[in-house]
C-alpha positions as CSV (number, residue, x, y, z in Angstrom):
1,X,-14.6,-148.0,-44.2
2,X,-13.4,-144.9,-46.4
3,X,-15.7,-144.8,-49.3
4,X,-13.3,-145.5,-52.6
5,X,-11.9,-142.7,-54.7
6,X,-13.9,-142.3,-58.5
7,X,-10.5,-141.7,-61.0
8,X,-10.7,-140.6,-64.7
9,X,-8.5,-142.9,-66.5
10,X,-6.7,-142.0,-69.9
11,X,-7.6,-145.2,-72.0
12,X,-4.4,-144.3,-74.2
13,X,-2.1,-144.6,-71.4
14,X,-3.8,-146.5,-68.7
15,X,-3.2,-144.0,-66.2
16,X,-5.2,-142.0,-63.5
17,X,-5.9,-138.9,-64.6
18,X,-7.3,-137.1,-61.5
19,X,-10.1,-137.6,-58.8
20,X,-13.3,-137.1,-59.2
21,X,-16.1,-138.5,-56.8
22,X,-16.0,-141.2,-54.2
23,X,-18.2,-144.1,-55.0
24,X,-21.6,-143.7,-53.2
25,X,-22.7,-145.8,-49.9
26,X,-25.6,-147.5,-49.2
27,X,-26.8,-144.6,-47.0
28,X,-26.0,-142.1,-50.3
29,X,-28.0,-144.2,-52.7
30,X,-31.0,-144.2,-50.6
31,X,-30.8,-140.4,-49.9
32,X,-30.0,-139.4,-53.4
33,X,-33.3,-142.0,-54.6
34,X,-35.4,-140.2,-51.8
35,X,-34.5,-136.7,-53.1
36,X,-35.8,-138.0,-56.4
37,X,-38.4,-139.1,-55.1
38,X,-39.1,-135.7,-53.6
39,X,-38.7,-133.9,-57.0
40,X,-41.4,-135.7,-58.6
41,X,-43.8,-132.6,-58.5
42,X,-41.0,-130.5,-59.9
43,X,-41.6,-132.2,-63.4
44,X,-46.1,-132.8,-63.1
45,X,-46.4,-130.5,-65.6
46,X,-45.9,-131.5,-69.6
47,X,-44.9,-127.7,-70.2
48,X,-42.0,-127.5,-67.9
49,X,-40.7,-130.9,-68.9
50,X,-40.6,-129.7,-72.1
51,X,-39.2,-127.0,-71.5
52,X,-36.6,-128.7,-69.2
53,X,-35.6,-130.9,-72.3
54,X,-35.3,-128.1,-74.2
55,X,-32.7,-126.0,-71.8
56,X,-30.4,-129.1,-71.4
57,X,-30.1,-129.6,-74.9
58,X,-29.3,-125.2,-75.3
59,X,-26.4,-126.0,-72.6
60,X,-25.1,-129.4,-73.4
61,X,-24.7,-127.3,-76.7
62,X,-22.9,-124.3,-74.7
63,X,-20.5,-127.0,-73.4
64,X,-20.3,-128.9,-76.2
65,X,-16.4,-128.3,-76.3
66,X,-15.5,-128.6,-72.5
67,X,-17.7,-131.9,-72.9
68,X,-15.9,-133.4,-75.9
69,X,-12.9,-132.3,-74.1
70,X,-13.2,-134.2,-71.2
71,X,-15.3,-137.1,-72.8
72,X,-12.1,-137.9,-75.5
73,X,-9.9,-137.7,-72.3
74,X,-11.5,-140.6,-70.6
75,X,-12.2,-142.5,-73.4
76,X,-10.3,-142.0,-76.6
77,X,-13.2,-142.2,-79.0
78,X,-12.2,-139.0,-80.9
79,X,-13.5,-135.4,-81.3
80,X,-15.3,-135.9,-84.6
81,X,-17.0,-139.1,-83.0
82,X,-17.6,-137.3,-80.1
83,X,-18.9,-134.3,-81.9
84,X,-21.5,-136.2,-83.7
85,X,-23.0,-138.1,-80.5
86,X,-23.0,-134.6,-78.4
87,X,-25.6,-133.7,-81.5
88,X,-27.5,-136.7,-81.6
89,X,-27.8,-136.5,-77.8
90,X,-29.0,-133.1,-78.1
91,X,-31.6,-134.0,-81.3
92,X,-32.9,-136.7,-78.0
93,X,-33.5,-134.5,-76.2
94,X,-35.7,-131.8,-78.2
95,X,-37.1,-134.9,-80.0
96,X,-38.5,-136.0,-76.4
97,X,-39.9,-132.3,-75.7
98,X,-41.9,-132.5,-79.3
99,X,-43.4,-135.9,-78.2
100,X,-44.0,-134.1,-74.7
101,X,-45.8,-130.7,-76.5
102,X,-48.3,-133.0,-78.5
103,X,-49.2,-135.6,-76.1
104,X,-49.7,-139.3,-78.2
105,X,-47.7,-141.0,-75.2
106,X,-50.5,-140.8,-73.1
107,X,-52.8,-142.3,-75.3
108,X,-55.9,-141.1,-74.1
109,X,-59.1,-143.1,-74.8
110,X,-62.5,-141.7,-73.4
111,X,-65.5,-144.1,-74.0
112,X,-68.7,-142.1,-72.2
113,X,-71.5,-144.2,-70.4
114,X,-73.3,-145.9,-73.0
115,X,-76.4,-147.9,-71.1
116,X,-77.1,-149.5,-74.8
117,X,-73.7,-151.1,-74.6
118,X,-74.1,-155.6,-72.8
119,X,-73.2,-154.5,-70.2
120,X,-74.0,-151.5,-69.8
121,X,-70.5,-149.0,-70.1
122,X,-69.3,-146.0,-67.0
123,X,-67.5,-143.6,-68.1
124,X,-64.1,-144.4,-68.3
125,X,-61.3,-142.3,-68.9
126,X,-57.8,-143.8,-69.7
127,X,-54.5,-142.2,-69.8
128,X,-50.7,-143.0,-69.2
129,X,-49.0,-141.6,-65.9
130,X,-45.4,-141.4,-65.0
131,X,-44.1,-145.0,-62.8
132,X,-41.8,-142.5,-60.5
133,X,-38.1,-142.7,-60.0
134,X,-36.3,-144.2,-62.5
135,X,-32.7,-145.6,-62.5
136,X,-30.4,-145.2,-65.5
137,X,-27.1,-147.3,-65.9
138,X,-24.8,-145.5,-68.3
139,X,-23.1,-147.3,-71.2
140,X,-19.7,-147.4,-71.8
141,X,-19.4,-146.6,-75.5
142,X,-21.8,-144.4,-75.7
143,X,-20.8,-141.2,-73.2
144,X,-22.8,-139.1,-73.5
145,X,-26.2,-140.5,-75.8
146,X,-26.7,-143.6,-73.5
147,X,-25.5,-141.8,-70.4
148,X,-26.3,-139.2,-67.9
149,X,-27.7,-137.1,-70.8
150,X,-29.1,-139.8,-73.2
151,X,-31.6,-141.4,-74.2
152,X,-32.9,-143.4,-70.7
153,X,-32.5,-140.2,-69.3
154,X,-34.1,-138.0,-71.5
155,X,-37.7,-140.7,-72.2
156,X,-38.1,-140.6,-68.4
157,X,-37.3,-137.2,-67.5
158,X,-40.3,-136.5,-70.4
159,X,-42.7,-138.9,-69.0
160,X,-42.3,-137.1,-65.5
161,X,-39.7,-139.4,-63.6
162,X,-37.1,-138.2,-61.9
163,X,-34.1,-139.7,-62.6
164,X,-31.0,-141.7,-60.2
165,X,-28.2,-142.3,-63.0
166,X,-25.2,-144.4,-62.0
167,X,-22.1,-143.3,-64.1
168,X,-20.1,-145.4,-66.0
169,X,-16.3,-145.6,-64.3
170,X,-15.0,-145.0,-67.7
171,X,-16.5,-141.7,-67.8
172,X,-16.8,-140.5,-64.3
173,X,-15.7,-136.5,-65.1
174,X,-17.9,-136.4,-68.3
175,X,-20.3,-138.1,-66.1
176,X,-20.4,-135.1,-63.6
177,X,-19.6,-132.5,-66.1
178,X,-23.3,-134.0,-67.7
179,X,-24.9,-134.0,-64.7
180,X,-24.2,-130.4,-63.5
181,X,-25.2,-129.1,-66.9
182,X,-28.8,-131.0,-66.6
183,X,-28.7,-129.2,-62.6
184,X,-27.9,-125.6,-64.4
185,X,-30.9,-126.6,-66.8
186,X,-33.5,-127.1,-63.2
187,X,-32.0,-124.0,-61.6
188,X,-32.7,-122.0,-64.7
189,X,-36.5,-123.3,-64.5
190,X,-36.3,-122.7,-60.8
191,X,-36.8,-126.4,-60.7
192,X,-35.5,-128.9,-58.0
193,X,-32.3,-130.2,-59.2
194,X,-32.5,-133.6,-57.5
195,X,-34.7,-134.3,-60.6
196,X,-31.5,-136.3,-61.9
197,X,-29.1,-137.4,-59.0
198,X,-25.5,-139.1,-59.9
199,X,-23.8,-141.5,-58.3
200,X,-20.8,-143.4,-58.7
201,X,-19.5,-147.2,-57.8
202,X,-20.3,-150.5,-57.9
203,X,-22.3,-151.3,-54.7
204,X,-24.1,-148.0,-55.3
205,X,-25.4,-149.6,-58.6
206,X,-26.6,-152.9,-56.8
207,X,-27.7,-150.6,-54.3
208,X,-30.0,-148.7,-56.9
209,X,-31.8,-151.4,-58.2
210,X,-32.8,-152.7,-54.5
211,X,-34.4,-149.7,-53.8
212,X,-37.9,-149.7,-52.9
213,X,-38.8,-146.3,-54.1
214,X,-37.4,-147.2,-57.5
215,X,-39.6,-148.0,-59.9
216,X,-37.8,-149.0,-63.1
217,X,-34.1,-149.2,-64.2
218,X,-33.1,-148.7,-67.6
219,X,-29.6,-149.9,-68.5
220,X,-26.9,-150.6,-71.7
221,X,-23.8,-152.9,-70.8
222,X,-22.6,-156.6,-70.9
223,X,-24.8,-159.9,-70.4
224,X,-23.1,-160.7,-67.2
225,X,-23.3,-157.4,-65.7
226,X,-27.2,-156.9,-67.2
227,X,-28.2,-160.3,-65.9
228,X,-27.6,-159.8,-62.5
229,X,-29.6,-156.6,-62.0
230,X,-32.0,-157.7,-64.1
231,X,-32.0,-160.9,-61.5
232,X,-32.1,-158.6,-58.4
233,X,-34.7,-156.3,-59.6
234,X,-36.9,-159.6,-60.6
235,X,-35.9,-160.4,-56.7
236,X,-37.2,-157.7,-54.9
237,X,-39.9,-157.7,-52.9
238,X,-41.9,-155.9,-55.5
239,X,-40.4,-156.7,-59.1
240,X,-39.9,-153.9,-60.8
241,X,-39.4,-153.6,-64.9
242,X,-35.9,-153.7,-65.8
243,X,-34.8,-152.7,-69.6
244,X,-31.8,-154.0,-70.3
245,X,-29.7,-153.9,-72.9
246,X,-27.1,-156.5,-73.0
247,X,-25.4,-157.9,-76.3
248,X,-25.9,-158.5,-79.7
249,X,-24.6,-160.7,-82.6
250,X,-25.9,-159.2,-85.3
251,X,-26.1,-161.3,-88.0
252,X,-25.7,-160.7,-91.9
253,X,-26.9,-163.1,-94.6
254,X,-25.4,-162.4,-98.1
255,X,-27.1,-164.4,-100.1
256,X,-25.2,-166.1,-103.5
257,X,-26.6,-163.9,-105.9
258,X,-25.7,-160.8,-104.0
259,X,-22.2,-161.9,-103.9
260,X,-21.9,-162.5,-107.5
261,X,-23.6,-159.3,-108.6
262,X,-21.3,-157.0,-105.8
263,X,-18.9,-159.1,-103.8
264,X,-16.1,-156.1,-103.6
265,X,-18.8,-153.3,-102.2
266,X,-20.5,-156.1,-99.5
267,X,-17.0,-157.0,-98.0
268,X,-15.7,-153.6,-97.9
269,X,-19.1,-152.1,-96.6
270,X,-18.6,-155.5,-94.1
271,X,-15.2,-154.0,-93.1
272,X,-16.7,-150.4,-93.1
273,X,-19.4,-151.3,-90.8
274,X,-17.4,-153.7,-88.1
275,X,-14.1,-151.8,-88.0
276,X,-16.7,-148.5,-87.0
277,X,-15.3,-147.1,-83.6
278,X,-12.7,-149.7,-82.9
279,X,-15.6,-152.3,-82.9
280,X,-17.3,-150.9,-79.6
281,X,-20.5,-150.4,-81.3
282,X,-23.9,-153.1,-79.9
283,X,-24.5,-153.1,-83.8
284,X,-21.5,-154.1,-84.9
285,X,-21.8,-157.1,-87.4
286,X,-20.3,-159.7,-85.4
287,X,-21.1,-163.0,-87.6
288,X,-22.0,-162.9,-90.9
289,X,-23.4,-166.0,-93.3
290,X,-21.4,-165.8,-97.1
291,X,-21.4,-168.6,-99.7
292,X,-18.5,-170.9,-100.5
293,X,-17.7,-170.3,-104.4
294,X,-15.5,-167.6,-106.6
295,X,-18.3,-165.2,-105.3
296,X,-17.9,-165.8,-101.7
297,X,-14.2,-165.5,-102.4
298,X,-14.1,-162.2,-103.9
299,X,-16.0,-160.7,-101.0
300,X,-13.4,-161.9,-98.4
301,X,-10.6,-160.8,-100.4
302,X,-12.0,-157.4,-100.1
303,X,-12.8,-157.4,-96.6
304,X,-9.1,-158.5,-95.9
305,X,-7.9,-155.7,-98.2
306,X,-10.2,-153.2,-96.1
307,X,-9.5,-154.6,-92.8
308,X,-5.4,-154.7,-93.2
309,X,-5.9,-151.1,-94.2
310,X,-7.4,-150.3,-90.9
311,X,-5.4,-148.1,-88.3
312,X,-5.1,-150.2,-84.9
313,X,-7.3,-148.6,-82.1
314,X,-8.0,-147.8,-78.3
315,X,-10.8,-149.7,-76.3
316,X,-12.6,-147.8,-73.4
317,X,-10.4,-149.1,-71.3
318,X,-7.6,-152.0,-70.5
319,X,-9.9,-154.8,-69.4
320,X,-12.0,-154.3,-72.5
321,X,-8.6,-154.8,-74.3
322,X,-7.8,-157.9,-72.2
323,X,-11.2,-159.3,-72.9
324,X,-11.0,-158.7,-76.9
325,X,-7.1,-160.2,-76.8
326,X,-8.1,-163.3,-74.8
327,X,-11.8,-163.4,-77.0
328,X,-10.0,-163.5,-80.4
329,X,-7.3,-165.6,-78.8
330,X,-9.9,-168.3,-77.8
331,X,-11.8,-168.0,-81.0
332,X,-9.0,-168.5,-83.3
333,X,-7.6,-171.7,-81.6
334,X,-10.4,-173.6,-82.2
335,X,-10.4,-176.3,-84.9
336,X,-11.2,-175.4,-88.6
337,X,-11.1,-172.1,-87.9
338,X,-8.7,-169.6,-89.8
339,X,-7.9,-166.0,-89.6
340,X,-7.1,-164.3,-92.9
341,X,-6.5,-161.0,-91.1
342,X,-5.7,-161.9,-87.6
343,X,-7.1,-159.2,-85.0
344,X,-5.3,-159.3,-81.1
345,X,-3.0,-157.0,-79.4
346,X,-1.6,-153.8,-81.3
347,X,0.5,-151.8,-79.2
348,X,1.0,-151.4,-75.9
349,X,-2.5,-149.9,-75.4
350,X,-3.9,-150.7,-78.8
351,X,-6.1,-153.2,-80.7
352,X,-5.8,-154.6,-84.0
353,X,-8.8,-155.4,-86.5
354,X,-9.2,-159.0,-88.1
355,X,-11.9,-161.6,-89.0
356,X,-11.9,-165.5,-88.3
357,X,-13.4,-167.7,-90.8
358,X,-15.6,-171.0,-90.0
359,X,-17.7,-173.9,-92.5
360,X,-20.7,-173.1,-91.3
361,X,-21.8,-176.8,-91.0
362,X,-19.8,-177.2,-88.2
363,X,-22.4,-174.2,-86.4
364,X,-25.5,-176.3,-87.2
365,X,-25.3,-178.4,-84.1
366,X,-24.2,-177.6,-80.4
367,X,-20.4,-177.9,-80.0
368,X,-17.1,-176.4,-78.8
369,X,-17.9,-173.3,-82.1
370,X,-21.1,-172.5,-80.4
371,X,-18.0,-169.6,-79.1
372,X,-18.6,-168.2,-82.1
373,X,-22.0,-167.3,-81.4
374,X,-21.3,-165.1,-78.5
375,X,-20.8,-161.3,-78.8
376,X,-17.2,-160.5,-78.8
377,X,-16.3,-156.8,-78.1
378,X,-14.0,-154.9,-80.3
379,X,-12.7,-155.0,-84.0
380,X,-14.0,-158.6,-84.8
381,X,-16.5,-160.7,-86.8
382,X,-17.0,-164.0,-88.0
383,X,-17.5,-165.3,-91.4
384,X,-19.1,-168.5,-91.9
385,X,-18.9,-170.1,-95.1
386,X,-22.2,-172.2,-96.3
387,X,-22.3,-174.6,-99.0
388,X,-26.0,-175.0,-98.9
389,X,-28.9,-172.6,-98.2
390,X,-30.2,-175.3,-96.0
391,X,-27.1,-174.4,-93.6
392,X,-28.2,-170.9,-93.3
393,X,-31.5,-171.9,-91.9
394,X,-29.6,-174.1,-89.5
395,X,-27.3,-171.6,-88.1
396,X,-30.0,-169.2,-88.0
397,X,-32.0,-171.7,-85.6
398,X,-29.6,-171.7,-83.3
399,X,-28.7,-167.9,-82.8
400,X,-29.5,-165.9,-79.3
401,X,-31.7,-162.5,-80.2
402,X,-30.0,-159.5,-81.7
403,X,-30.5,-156.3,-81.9
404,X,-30.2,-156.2,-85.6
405,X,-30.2,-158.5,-88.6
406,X,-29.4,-157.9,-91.8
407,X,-29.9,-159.4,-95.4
408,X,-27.8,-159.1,-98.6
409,X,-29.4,-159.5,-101.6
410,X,-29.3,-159.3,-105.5
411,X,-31.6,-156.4,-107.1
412,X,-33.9,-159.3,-108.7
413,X,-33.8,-161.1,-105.2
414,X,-34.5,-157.3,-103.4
415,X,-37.4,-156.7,-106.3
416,X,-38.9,-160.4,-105.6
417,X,-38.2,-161.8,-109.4
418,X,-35.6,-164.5,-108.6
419,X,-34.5,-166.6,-105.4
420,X,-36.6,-166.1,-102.0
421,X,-35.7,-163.1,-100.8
422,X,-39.2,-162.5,-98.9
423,X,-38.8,-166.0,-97.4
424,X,-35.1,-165.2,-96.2
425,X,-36.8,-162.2,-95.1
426,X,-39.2,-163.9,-92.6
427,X,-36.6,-166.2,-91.3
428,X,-34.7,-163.3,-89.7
429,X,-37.5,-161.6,-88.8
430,X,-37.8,-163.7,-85.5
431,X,-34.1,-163.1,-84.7
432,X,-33.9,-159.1,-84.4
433,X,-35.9,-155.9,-83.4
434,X,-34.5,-154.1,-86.8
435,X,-34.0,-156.1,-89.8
436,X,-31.9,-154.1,-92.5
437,X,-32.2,-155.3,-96.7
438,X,-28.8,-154.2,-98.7
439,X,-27.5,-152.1,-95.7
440,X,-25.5,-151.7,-92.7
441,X,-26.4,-151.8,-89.0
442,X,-24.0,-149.4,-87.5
443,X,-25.8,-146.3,-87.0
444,X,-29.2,-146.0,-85.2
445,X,-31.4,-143.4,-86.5
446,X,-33.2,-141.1,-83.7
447,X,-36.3,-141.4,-85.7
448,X,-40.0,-141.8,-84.7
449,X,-40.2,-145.4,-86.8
450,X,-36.9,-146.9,-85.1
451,X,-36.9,-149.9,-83.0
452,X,-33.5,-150.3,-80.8
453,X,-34.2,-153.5,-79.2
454,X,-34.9,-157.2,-79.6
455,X,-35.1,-160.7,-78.4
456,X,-32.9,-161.9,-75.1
457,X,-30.2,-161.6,-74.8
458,X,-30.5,-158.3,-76.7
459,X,-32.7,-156.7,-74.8
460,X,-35.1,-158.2,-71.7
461,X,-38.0,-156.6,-72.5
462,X,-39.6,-156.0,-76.3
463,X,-39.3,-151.9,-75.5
464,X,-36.8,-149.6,-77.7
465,X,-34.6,-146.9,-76.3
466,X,-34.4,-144.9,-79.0
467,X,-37.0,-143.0,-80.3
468,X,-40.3,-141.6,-79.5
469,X,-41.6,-144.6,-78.1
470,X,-38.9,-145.4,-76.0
471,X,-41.1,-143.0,-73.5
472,X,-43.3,-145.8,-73.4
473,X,-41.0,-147.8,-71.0
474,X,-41.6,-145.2,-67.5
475,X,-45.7,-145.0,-67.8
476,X,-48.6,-147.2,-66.5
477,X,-52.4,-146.9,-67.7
478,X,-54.6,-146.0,-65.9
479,X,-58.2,-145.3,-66.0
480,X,-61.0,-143.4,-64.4
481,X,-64.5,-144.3,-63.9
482,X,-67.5,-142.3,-63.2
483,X,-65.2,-139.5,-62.3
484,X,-66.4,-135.9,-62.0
485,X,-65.1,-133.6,-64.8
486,X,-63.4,-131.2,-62.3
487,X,-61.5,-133.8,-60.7
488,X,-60.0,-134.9,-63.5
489,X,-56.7,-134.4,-65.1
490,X,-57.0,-131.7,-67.4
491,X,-55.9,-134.2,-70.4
492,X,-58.9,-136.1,-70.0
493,X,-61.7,-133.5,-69.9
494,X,-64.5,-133.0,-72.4
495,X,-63.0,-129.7,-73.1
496,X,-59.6,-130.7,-74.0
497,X,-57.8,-127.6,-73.2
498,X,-54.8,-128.7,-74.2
499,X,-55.8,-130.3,-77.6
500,X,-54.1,-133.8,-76.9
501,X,-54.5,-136.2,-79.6
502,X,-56.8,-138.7,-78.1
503,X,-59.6,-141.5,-79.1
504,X,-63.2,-140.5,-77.8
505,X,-66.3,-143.0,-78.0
506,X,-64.2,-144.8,-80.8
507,X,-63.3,-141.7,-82.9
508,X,-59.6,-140.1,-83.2
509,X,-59.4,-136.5,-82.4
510,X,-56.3,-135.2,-84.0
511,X,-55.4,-132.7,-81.1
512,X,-53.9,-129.3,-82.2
513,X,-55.3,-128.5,-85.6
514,X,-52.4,-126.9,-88.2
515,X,-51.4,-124.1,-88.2
């Protein structure tokens, strides 16, 4: 059988725009993993993946317009949008080279023999070490930051795995465009370019995760798609970890006080926030908690003034449309539901924003609303309204894991003087891997401190993918006993040569001193 054709697709218009791959067979997948596998000893060295990181971030830059080009083409998310993730994906990058330079990730501990110690200690010498060839699954909103280039990419490629990414079939020419640029980066280095391989299809993604040489997979996409290569990498012969990123709620609590003191600013930052990119953001606020009451009312009569003043929008792509027309659809036809602004179908190809409103009592127990509760994709959320703080604690008990949660509050609940602020606090705590006070969750810092994860069916492991520990997800310890200083790494040598921050005999060494 022929293998398929790989099209571009213009989301605006639903139609083909040209050809450009054919989705991989099984016998591609295992080559293109093998000549991963291969490469690994392109990338041993900490300088030259560094310096790897570096060069792809100089070219995507160089392309930055032929990449926002063809990205925009395949999936209408706009130039300016565009223009801002090509520099976030970029800051990845460099970011991951700094982490690389100083050396933390490895976390280096040296205890030396101590015969005082019960019993008595060898010298042991731990470190982190790269797991091998890593496979990436690229998102669909996020073309370029949680794609070939992004952030998956980038932590493994900096803890010295090679990389197989499977391209999203939304962006198959950005994809390759991506993917060449990386290659230019290798050839530069006189490096061996199979250090990141693309591939395109289906299969070839099922294919990936099966493979044996394979040692991790890190992926951004829906439940149903995440579950079941999350399943069949749990399946193999030898389990491998799988971090998965699959969907997210992301709850807000405003609390009664907040919406008395700034109703019109919390339903217009509410609008703001899940209107952000058509709605195709996994931080979007999808269900929010608001009080009954004049208060509660003020807030959505500023929400639906800021959402009927929203432009209608294109999704990625037609089935995404489908899925948000039938979603809303669903939603809305369920009993004491009502939509002050309804969202659905705009044009032809377009999508319109709205919100549904639900008591929240009827979401304290298990029922035909539980709907509600589930992630839907695109311009939407959910506004429940409570009558009692003892609903919120309800509702809250019976939410899936998010990747974010945020709280509303008064500035004498936020300074601890009135209400329980703290104790609302700790109740969302357990529900999200970033909890936000007074804030909005669209918009992920690329910062050292971030967390992008959180409880299924957020994420499936506790790991982050962005930020500097996100590097954390493609090592293993390991440690060395008794080991003869010239056969160790140079990392974990009395001498040090490379001043890597490291603990020794229970004391931190800082690394490089300052300049």
């Amino acid at each position: 059988m022929a293998a398929a054709p790989v099209w571009s697709v213009d989301p605006r218009t639903g139609k083909p725009r040209e050809q450009v791959a054919v989705e991989a067979t099984a016998a591609e997948v295992d080559a293109a993993v093998r000549a991963a596998h291969a490469a690994r000893g392109a990338i041993a060295d900490r300088a030259v993946r560094a310096a790897l990181l570096r060069t792809v971030a100089d070219l995507l830059d160089d392309t930055g317009e032929r990449i926002i080009e063809a990205a925009d083409a395949e999936t209408a998310l706009g130039p300016v949008r565009l223009t801002g993730e090509l520099a976030r994906t970029t800051a990845q990058l460099r970011a991951f080279a700094e982490v690389v330079d100083e050396g933390a990730y490895l976390d280096i501990r040296i205890d030396h023999a101590d015969s005082a110690q019960t019993p008595p200690w060898p010298d042991l010498r731990r470190w982190k070490v790269p797991l091998g060839v890593v496979a990436v699954y690229s998102a669909s909103n996020f073309p370029l930051a949680f794609s070939v280039p992004g952030g998956d990419t980038a932590s493994a490629l900096a803890a010295g795995c090679p990389v197989v990414v499977k391209a999203h079939p939304d962006h198959p020419a950005t994809s390759e465009l991506c993917a060449a640029v990386v290659h230019r980066a290798a050839e530069r280095l006189g490096l061996d370019q199979n250090i990141l391989v693309l591939v395109h299809g289906f299969e070839a993604g099922v294919e990936l995760v099966k493979h044996p040489l394979v040692t991790a997979a890190g992926f951004t996409g829906s439940v149903r798609g995440g579950r079941a290569l999350f399943d069949a990498a749990a399946a193999r012969p030898t389990p491998i970890p799988f971090h998965g990123e699959l969907g997210s709620l992301n709850p807000v609590v405003v609390t009664e006080a907040a919406a008395a003191e700034r109703a019109e600013q919390i339903g217009a930052g509410l609008a703001t926030s899940m209107t952000m990119g058509v709605g195709q953001f996994c931080t979007k606020p999808g269900f929010v908690l608001a009080p009954v009451g004049a208060a509660g009312d003020r807030l959505l009569k500023s929400l639906t003034e800021a959402v009927s003043d929203t432009a209608s929008g294109v999704l990625l792509d037609h089935r995404m449309r489908d899925s948000f027309v039938a979603g809303v659809r669903e939603r809305a036809e369920l009993p004491d539901v009502e939509a002050p602004v309804t969202p659905g179908a705009g044009g032809e190809h377009t999508v319109s924003a709205g919100f549904l409103t639900v008591p929240a009592r009827v979401l304290a127990t298990e029922g035909p609303h539980d709907l509600l509760l589930d992630e839907c994709f695109g311009p939407v959320t959910v506004v429940a309204r409570y009558e009692d703080p003892a609903e919120i604690t309800a509702v809250l008990a019976r939410l899936p894991g998010n990747l974010t949660a945020t709280l509303q509050l008064s500035a004498e609940e936020s300074a601890g003087t009135e209400g329980s602020g703290a104790e609302m606090l700790a109740e969302l705590t357990p529900l999200a891997g970033r909890v936000l006070v007074n804030g909005w969750p669209t918009g992920v810092a690329v910062a050292p401190a971030q967390h992008h994860g959180g409880p299924y069916p957020a994420t499936t492991s506790t790991s982050t993918s962005v930020g500097a520990t996100a590097i954390e997800r493609w090592l293993r310890p390991v440690s060395y006993q008794s080991t003869p200083e010239a056969l160790l790494p140079a990392e974990l040598r009395d001498s040090n040569p490379g001043a890597v921050p490291r603990r020794v005999d229970g004391r931190q060494e800082n690394g490089r001193p300052e300049s």
